[in-house]
C-alpha positions in Angstrom: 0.0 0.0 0.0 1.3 3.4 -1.3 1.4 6.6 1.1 -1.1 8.2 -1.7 -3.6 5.8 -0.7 -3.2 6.7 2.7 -3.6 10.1 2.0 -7.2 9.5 0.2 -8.2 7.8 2.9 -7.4 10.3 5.5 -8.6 13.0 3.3 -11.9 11.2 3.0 -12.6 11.2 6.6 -15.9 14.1 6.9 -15.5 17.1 8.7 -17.5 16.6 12.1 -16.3 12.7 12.3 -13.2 10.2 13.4 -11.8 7.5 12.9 -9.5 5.7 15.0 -5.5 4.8 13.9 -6.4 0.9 13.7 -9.6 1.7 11.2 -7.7 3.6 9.1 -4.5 1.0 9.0 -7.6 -1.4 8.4 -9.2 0.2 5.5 -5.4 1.4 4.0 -4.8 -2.5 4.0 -1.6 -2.0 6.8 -0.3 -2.4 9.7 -0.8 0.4 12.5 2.4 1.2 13.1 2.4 2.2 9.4 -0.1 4.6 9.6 1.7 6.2 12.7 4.8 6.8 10.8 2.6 8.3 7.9 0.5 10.7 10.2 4.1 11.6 11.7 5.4 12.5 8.6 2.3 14.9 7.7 3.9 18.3 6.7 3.1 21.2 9.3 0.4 23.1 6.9 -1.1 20.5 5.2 -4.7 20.2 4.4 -5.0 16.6 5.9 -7.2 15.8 8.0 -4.8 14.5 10.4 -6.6 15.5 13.6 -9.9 13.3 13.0 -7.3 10.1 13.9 -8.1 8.8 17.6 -7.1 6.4 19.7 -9.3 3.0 20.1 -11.0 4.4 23.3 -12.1 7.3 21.3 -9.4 9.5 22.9 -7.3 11.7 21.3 -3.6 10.6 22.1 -0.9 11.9 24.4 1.5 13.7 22.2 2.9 17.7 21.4 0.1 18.0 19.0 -2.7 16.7 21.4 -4.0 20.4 22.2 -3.9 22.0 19.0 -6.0 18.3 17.6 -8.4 19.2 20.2 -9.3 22.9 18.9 -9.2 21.4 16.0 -11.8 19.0 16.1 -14.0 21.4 18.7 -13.8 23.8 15.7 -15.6 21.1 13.7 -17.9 20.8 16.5 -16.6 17.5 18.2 -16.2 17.7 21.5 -15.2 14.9 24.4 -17.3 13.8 27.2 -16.0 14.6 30.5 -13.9 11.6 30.2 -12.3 12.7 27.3 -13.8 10.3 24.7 -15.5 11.4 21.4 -19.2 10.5 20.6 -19.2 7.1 18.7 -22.2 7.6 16.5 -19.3 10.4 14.6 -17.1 7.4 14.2 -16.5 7.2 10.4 -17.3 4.9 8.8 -20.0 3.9 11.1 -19.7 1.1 13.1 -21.6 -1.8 12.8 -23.8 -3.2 15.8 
């Protein structure tokens, strides 16, 4: 799988939604830790949606980006509940039941 692809994928994620980093190493066809280097190596400026990747609990992530990827996403209208998770009916795609 080609770094282009990823960056479809991410760009296809909707504006008011999520995804977490394993559903988006699912539907790229690789392995999470390849999607981690990719997001790392997002250029500063870029349009991608980088910010609408969460964690599996829903949560964004513990890193130097973590407070500028919550205005982010609040600017789209997503907010946390008070334990910081996400709502899961924004999950993108949808989940299944």
């Amino acid at each position: 799988m080609s770094v282009e692809i990823f960056n479809q994928t991410l760009a296809s994620v909707p504006p008011g939604h999520f995804t977490s980093y394993g559903r988006l190493a699912d539907l790229c066809g690789v392995h999470v830790r390849q999607v981690l280097a990719w997001l790392r190596a997002v250029p500063e400026g870029s349009t991608l949606p980088w910010f609408r990747i969460l964690n599996s609990q829903c949560r964004i992530s513990d890193h130097a980006g973590a407070a500028r990827q919550y205005r982010l996403l609040a600017a789209e209208g997503l907010l946390p509940d008070r334990l910081g998770r996400f709502p899961k009916e924004l999950y993108w795609p949808p989940l299944l039941s």
